[in-house]
GUTORPA-972674 format. One record per atom (N, C-alpha, C): residue in one letter; x, y, z. Coordinates in steps of 0.05 Angstrom, whole numbers, padded with zeros to 5 digits, always signed. Each point is the difference from the previous one (the first is absolute). Layout:
<rs>
AXYZ ...
</rs>
This chain:
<rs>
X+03159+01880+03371 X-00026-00008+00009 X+00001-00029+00009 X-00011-00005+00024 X-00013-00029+00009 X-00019-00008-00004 X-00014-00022-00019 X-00018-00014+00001 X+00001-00025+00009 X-00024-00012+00009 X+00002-00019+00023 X-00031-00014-00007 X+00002-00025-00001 X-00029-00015+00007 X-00003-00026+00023 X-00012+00006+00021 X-00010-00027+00005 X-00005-00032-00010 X+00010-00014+00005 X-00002-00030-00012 X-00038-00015+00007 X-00009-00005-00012 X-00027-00017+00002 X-00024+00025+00002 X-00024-00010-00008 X-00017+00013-00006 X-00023+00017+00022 X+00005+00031+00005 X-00015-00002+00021 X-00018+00030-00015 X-00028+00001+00003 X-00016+00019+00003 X+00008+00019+00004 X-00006+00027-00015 X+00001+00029+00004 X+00002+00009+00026 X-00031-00008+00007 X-00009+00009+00030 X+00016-00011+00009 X-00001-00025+00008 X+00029-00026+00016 X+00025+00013+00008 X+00011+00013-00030 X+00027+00013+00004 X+00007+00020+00016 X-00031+00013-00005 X+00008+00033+00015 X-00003-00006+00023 X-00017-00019+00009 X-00005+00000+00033 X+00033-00011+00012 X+00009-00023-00019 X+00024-00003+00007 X+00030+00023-00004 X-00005+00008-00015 X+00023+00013+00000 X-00008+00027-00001 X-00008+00005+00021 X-00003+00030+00008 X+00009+00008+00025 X+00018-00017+00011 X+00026-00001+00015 X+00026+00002-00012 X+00002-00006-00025 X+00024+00013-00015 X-00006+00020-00012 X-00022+00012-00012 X-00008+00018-00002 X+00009+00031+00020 X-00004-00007+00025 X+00003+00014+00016 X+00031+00002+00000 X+00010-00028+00005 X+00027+00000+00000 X+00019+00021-00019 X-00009+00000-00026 X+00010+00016-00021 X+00004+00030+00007 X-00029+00003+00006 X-00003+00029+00005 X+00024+00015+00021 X-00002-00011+00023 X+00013+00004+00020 X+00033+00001-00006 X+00006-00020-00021 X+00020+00003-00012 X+00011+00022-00020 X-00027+00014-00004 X+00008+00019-00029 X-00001-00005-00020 X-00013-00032-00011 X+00007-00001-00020 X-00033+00010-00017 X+00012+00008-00024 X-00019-00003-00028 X-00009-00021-00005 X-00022-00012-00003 X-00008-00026-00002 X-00030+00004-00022 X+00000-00027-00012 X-00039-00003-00005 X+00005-00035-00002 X-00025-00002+00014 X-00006-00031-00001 X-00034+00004-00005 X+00003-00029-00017 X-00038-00008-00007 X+00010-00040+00003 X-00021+00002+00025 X-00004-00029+00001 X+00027-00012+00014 X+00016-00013-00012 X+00016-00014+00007 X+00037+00009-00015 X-00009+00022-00012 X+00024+00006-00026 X+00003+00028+00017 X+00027+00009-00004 X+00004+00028+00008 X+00023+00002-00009 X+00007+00030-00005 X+00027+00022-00010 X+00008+00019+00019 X+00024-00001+00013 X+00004+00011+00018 X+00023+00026-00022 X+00008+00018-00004 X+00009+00018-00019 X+00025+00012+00019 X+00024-00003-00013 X+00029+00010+00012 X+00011+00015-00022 X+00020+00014+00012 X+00013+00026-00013 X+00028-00017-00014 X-00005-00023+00006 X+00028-00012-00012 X+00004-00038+00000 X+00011-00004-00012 X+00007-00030+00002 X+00009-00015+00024 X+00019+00004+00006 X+00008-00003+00031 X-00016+00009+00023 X-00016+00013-00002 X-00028+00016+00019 X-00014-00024-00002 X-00011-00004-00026 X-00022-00021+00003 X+00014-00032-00003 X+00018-00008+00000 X+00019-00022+00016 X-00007-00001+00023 X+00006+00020+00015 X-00005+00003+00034 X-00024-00005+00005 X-00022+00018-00016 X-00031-00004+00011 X-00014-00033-00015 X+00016-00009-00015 X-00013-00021-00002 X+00006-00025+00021 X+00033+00001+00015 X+00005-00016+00008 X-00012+00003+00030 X-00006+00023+00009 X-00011+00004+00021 X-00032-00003-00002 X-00013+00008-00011 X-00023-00007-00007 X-00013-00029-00007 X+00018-00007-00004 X-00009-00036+00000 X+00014-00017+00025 X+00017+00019+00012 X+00008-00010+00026 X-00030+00004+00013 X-00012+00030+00000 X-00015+00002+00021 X-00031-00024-00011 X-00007+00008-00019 X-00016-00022-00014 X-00003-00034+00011 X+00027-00009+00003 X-00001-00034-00006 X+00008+00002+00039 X+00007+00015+00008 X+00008+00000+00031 X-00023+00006+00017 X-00010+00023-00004 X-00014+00016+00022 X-00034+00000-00008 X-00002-00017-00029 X-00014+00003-00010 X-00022-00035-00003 X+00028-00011-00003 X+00003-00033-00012 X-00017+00002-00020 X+00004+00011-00025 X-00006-00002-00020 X+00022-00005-00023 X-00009-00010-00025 X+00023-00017-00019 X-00002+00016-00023 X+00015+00027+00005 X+00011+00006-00032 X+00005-00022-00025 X-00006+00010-00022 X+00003-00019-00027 X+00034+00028-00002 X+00016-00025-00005 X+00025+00007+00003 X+00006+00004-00037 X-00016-00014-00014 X+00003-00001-00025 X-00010+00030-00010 X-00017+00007+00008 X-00017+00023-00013 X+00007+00026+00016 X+00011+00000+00022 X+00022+00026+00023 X+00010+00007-00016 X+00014+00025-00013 X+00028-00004-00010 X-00001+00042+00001 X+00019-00001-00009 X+00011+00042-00004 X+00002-00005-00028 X-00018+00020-00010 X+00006+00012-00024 X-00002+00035-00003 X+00015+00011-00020 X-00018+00026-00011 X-00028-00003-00002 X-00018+00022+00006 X-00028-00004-00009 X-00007+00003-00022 X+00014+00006-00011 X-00006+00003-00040 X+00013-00028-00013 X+00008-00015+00013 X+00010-00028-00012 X-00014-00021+00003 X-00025+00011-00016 X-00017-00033-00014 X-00007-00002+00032 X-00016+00016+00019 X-00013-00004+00016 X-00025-00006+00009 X-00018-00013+00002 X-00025-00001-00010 X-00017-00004+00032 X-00015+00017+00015 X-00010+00002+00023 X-00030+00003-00011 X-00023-00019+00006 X-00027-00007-00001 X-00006+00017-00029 X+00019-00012-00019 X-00003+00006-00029 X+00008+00019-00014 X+00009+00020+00018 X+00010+00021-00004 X+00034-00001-00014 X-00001+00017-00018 X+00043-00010-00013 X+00005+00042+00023 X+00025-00004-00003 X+00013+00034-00002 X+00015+00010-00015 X+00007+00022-00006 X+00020+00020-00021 X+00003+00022+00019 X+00026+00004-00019 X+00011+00026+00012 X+00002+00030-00030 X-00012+00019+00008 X+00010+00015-00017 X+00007+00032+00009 X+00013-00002+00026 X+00012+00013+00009 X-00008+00000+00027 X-00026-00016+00005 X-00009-00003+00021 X-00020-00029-00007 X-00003-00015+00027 X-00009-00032-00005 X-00027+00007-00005 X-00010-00008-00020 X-00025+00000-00004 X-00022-00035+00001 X-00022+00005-00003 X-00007-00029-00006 X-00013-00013-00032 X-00002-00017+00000 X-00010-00017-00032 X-00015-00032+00008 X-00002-00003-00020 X-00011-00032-00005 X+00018-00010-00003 X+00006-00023+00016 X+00021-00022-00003 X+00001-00013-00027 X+00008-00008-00012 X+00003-00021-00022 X-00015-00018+00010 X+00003-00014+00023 X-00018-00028+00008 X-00032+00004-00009 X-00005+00029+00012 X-00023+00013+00007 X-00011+00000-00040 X+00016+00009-00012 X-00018+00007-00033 X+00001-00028-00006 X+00019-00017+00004 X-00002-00026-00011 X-00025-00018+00005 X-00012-00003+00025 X-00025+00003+00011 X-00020+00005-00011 X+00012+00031-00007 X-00033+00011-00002 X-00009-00008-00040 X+00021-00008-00013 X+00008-00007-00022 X-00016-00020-00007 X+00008-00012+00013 X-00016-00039+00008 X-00032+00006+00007 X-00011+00019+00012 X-00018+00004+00012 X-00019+00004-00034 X+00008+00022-00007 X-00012+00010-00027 X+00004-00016-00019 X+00018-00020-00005 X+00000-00019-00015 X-00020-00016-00002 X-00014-00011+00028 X-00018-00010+00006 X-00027+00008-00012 X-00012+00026+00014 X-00011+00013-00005 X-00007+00008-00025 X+00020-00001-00021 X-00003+00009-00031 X+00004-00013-00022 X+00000-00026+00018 X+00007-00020-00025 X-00027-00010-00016 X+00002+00004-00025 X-00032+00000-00015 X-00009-00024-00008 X+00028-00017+00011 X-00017-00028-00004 X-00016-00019+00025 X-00001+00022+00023 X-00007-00012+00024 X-00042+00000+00005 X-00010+00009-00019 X-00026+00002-00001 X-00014+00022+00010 X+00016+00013+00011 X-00017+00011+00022 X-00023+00027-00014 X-00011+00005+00009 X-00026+00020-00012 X+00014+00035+00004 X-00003+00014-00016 X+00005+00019+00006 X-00009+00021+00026 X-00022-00003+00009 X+00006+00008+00024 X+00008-00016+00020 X+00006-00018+00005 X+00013-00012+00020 X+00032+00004-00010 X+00012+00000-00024 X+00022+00016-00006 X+00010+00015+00021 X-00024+00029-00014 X+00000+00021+00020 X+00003+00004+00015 X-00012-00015+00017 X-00004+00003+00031 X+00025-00008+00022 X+00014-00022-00017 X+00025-00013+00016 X+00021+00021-00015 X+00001+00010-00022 X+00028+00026-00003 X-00007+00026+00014 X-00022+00010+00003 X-00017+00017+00021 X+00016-00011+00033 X-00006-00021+00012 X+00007-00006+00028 X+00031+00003-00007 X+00010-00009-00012 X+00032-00012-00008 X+00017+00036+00005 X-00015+00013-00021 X+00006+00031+00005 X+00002+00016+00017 X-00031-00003+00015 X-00005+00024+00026 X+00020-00015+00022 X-00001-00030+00008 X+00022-00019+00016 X+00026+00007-00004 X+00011+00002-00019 X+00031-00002-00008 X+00006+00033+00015 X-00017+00019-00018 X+00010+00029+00000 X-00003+00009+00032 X-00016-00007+00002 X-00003+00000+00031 X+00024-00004+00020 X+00009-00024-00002 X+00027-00003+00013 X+00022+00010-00005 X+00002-00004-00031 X+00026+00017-00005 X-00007+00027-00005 X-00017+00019+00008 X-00008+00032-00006 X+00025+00019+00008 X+00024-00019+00024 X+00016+00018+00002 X+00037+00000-00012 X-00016-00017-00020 X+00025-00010-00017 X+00003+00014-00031 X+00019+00010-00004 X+00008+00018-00017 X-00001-00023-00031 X-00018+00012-00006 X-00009-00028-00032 X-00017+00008-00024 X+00003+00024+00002 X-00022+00016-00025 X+00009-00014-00023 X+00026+00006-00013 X+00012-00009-00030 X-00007-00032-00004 X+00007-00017+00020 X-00002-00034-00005 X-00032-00009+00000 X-00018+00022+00017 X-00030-00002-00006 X-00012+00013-00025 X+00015+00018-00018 X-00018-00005-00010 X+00007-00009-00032 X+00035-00014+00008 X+00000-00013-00021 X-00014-00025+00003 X-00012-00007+00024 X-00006-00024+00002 X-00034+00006-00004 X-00011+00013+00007 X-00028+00009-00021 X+00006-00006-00031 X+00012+00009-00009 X+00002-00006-00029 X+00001-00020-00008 X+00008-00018+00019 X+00006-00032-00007 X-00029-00019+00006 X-00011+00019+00023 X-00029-00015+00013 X-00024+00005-00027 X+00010+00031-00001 X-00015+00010-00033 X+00000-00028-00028 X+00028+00005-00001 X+00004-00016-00034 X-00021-00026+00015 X+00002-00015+00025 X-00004-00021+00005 X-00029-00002-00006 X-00021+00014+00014 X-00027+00005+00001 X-00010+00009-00029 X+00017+00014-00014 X-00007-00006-00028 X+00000-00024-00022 X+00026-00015+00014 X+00004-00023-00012 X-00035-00020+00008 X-00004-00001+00022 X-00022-00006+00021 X-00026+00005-00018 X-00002+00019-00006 X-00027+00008-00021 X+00006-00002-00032 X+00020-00006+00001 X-00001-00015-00038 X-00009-00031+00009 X+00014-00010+00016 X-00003-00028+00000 X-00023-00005+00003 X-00012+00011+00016 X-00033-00008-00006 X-00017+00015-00013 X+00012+00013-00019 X-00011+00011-00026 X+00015-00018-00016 X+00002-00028-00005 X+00024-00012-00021 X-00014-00002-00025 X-00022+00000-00002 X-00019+00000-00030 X+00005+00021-00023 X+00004+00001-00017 X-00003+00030-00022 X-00020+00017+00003 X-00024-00004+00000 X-00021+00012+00005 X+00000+00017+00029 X+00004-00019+00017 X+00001+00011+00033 X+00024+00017+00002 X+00017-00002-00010 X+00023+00033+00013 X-00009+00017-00024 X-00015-00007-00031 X-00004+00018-00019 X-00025+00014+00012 X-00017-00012+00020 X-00027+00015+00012 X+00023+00017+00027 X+00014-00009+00013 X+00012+00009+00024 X+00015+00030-00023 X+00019+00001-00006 X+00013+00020-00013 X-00031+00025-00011 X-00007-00008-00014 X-00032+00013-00007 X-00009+00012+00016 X-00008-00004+00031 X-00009+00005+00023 X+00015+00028+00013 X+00028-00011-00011 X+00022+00028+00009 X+00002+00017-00021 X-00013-00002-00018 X-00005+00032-00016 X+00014-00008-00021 X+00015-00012-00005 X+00027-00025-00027 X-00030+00010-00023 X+00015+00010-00026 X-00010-00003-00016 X-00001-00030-00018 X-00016-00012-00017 X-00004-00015-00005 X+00027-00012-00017 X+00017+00008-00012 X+00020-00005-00005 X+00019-00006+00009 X+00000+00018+00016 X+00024-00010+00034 X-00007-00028+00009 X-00027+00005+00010 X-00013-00032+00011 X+00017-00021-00018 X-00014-00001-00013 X+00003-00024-00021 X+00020-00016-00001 X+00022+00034-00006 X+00028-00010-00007 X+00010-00018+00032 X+00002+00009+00022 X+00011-00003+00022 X-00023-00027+00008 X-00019+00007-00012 X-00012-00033+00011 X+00008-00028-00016 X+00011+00013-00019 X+00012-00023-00015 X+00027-00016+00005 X+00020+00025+00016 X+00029+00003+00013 X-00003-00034+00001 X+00027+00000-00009 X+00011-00028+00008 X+00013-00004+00016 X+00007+00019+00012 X+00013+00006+00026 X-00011-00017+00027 X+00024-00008+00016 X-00024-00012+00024 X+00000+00021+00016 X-00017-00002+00019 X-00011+00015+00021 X+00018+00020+00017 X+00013-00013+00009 X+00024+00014+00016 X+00018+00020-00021 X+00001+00000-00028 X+00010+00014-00016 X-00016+00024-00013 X-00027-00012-00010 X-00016+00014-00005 X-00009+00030+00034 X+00006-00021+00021 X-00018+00018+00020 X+00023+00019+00007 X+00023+00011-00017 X+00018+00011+00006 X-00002+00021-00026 X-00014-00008-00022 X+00005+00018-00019 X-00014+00027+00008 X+00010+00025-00006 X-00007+00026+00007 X-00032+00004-00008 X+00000-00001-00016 X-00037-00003-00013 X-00019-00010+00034 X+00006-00025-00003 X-00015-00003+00021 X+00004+00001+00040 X+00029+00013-00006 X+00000+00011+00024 X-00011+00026+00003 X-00002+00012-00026 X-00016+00025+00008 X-00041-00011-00003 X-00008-00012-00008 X-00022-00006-00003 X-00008-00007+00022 X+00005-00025+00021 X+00004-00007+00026 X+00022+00011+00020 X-00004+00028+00003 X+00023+00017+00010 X-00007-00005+00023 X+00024+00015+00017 X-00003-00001+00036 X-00027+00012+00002 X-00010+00020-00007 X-00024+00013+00012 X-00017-00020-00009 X-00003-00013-00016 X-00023-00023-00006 X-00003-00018+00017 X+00033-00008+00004 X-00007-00021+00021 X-00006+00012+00026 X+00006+00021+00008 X-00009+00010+00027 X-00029-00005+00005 X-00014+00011-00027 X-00031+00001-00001 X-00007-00024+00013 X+00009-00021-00008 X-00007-00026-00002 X+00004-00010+00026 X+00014+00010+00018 X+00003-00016+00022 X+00027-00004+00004 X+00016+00005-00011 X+00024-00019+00002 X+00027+00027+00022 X+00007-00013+00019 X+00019+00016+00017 X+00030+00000-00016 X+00009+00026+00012 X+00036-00004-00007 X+00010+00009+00026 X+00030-00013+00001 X+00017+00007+00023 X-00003+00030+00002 X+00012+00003-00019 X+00016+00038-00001 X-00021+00021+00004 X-00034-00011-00002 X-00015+00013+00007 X-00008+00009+00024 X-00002-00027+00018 X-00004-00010+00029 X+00027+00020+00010 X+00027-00015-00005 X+00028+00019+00015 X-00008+00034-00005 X-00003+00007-00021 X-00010+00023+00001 X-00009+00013+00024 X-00024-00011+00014 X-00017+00008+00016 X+00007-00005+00026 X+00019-00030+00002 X+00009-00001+00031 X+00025+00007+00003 X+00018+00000-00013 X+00031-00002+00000 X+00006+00021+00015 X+00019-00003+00033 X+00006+00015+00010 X+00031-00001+00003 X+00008+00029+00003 X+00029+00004+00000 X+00018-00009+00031 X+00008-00008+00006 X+00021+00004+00025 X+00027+00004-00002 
</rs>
């Protein structure tokens, strides 16, 4: 495979109007290609194949074109080698399929970090509302990326988190001993678990109260999950 980027910063639209003369060029050539914007993968049956189409291709590019390949970021690889095209990673399992890059979860990692950190103030619905956009946005783009297992271990993690999220502002004895009460906790349970010396993040992991504030609870409440959303869009190619 050839991948190839343009040097300096040009617009979507910009690109296509420009390079839809190599575009054409490709075609006419035969080759397999996809480009978005200014980035493109031209796809060969071999290493030395795409040697040739890269060196010709940036001939026709910087010649016929006078445009300035980024010579750093050109290069031939396998497409399953840590390839990463508008976020997208690839695998092979007997045939290339697609996934989420590493760059791409690392991202989206940082994103929810943000989002769920319980010391940032934020009100519970406004919580909501930004892991809500963060979800239907993310799943959306990647819907054709093969990611069920890493979503919904990563629900579980958004879970423990949002639990952690509602002890902390239940930090009083009384207030998670009324919160537990509310979820049906006999008065003994309460008590005991409102007394937990445990901090938050430990306590919001203990089984008791993952089943008390279970996924369907939080669903009630408002709160989105990946694996729910992929569910509904995730398409195969």
């Amino acid at each position: 495979m050839f991948y190839s980027t343009l040097g300096g910063p040009l617009s979507p639209l910009l690109s296509n109007i420009m390079l839809n003369e190599s575009d054409r060029e490709l075609e006419k050539r035969g080759h397999r290609f996809v480009r978005y914007a200014d980035d493109m993968m031209i796809l060969c049956k071999s290493e030395r194949a795409a040697l040739r189409v890269m060196e010709s291709t940036t001939k026709f590019l910087e010649k016929n074109m006078k445009l300035k390949v980024n010579r750093e970021k050109t290069v031939v690889r396998r497409i399953t080698n840590d390839i990463k095209f508008l976020g997208y990673g690839f695998y092979s399992d007997g045939e290339v399929k697609l996934c989420v890059h590493p760059q791409s979860w690392k991202k989206l990692k940082m994103k929810l970090k943000e989002i769920l950190n319980k010391n940032n103030g934020w009100s519970y619905d406004f919580r909501k509302m930004r892991l809500a956009y963060l979800v239907r946005g993310w799943v959306n783009y990647f819907r054709l990326a093969n990611a069920k297992k890493r979503l919904t271990r990563l629900d579980e993690w958004i879970r423990h988190k949002i639990r952690a999220i509602i002890l902390k502002a239940n930090w009083r004895i009384r207030s998670r001993y009324r919160l537990f009460r509310q979820r049906g906790v006999n008065h003994e349970e309460a008590l005991m678990l409102a007394n937990a010396r445990q901090g938050t993040w430990a306590l919001s992991g203990h089984w008791k109260v993952s089943r008390w504030l279970s996924t369907d609870v939080l669903r009630a409440h408002g709160y989105f999950f990946f694996s729910d959303m992929y569910g509904k869009l995730h398409r195969v190619v």
